[in-house]
C-alpha positions, -999 to 999 in steps of 0.1 A, spaced: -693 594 187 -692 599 229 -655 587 240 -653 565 271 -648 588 298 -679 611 283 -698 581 275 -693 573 314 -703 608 326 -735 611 305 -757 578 320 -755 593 351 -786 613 339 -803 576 329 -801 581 293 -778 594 257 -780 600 225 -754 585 206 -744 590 167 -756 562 144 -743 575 107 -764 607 101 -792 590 126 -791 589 168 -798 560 189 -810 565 227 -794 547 252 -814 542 285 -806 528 318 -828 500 330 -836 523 360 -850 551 346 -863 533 315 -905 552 316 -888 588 313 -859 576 288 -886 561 262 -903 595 267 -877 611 252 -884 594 220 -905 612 189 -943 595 193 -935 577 157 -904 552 174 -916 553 208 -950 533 190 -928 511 175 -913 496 210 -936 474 235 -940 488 267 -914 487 297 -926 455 314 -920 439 282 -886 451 277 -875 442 310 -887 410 305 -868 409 273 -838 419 288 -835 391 315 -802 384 330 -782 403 301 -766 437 310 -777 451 273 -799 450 246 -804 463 216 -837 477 198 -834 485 161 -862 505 148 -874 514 115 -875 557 116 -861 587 97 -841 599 123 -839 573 155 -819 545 147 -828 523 178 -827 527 213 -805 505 238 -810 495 276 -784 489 301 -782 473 330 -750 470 338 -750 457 374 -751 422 355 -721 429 340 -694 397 346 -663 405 357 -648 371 348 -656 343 321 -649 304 332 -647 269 316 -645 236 331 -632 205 314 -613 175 317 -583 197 319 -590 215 348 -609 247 355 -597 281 338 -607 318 345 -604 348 321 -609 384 336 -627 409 320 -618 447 316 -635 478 309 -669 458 301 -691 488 305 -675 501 277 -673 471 252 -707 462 260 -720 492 250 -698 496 217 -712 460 208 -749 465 211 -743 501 191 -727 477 169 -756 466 157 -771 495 148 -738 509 133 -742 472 110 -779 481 98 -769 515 89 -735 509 71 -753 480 51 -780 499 49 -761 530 30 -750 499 3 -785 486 -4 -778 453 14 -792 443 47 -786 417 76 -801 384 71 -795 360 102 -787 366 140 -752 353 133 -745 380 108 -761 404 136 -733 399 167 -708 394 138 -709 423 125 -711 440 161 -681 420 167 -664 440 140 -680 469 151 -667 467 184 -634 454 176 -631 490 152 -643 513 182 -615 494 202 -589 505 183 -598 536 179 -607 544 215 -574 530 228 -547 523 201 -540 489 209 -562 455 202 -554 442 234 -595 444 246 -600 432 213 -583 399 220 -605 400 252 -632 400 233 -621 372 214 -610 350 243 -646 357 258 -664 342 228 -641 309 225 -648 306 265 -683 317 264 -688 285 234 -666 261 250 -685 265 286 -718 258 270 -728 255 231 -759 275 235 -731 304 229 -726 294 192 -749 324 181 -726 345 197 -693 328 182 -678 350 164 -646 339 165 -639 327 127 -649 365 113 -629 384 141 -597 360 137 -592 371 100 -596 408 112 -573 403 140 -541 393 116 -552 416 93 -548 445 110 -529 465 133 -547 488 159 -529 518 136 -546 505 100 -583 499 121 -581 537 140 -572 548 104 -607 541 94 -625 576 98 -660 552 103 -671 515 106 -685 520 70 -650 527 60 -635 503 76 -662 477 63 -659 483 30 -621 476 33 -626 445 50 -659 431 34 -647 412 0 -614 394 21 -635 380 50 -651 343 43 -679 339 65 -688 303 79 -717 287 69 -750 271 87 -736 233 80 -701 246 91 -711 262 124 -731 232 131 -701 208 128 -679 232 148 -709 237 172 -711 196 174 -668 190 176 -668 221 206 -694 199 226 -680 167 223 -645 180 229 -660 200 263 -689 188 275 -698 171 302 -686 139 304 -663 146 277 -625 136 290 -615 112 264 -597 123 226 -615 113 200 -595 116 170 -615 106 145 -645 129 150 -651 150 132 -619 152 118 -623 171 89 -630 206 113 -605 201 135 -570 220 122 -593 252 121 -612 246 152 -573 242 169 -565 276 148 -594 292 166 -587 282 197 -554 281 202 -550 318 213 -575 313 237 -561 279 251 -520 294 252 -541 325 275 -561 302 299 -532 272 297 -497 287 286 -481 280 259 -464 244 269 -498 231 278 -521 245 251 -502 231 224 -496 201 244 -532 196 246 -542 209 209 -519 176 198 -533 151 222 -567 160 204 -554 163 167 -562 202 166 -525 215 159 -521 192 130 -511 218 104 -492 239 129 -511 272 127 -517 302 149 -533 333 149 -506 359 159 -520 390 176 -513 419 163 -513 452 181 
């Protein structure tokens, strides 16, 4: 497992191997991407589409992740981090709010391993990812492990999680990505000290996995449905009455989130005016 600062230092030569669990995944800048894949064995490089394709795949993302099916290559990942954001924003009735973003080189690379470290671990019990959602998830998890143990402190972590309610409430499309309901039960569960504990994500997974309740399709879709009529366009009027039902947990999601971008008088200010603070939750970071 490469810390940061070596992790940093090895993709100046365009490509590195990383540990997935007893396989390797191959990490590849965009740049350099012909000669990276060549450093493939002929069995997984046949398994991938060729360059043009996984350029085209890549698009306006600064990572992705290919999982392949081979004895000893786990997947390979390509970077391109001169897309990376250095801020996330949202835009609603109640003004316009900005959240910067640390160190993203380094989270988004832990998150797309993230998803290879998921296949593996599940993989080791017999059980295997189902849907996309389970996918980032699970890399969410992932990431939110590495975090810990890469700096001590949850702080990024939290990023993270502000990043996701922002991403969701600037634009649903993001709802594949919310992962927001897992990583809140993590995030009260434990300390940075109890996650860097863990020796390996497996570890730390099958600690975790029979406490976390995992939202369904039908719930997502309401939540997905409540976010857009709460903050999109157009949308500057409560509505108290909508949806009613999800709204104490969507508050409990967000509040976090809101108390960063708002402070703490408005955000709960604004999670009454919409009926979101009625049972007078909040997550309470832990570090």
């Amino acid at each position: 497992m490469l810390g940061s600062l070596a992790f940093s230092i090895a993709l100046t030569s365009g490509f590195i191997w990383d540990d997935i669990g007893a396989k390797k995944a191959l990490v590849c800048e965009l740049k350099q991407l012909e000669y990276c894949l060549s450093q493939l064995p002929l069995l997984a490089r046949e398994q991938l589409p060729n360059t043009q394709v996984i350029q085209v795949s890549l698009g306006a993302r600064a990572a992705i992740v290919l999982p392949l099916k081979h004895a000893k290559v786990a997947g390979v990942l390509v970077t391109d981090f001169s897309k990376l954001p250095h801020k996330r924003s949202v835009n609603w009735g109640s003004g316009h709010f900005s959240l910067s973003l640390h160190r993203q080189k380094e989270l988004t690379y832990w998150h797309e391993l993230g998803h290879l470290q998921a296949i593996e671990a599940l993989n080791e019990m017999n059980t295997e990812i189902t849907t996309p959602f389970q996918h980032e998830w699970l890399a969410d998890l992932y990431l939110i492990w590495r975090i810990a143990k890469e700096t001590n402190s949850l702080s990024l972590a939290w990023q993270q999680y502000h990043r996701r309610n922002i991403d969701v409430m600037a634009n649903v499309e993001f709802m594949s990505h919310w992962s927001v309901p897992v990583m809140s039960q993590v995030l009260t569960r434990y300390t940075a000290k109890e996650l860097a504990s863990f020796n390996s994500f497996k570890a730390f997974w099958s600690d975790v996995r029979p406490h976390i309740e995992i939202p369904n399709a039908d719930s997502l879709a309401e939540f997905s449905s409540l976010i857009q009529r709460t903050f999109g366009a157009g949308s500057v009027q409560s509505l108290p009455g909508y949806m009613y039902w999800r709204k104490p947990a969507l508050g409990h999601y967000l509040k976090p989130t809101l108390i960063k971008l708002m402070g703490q008088a408005d955000a709960t200010q604004w999670l009454a005016e919409h009926s979101m603070d009625q049972d007078g939750s909040s997550l309470k970071p832990r570090l």
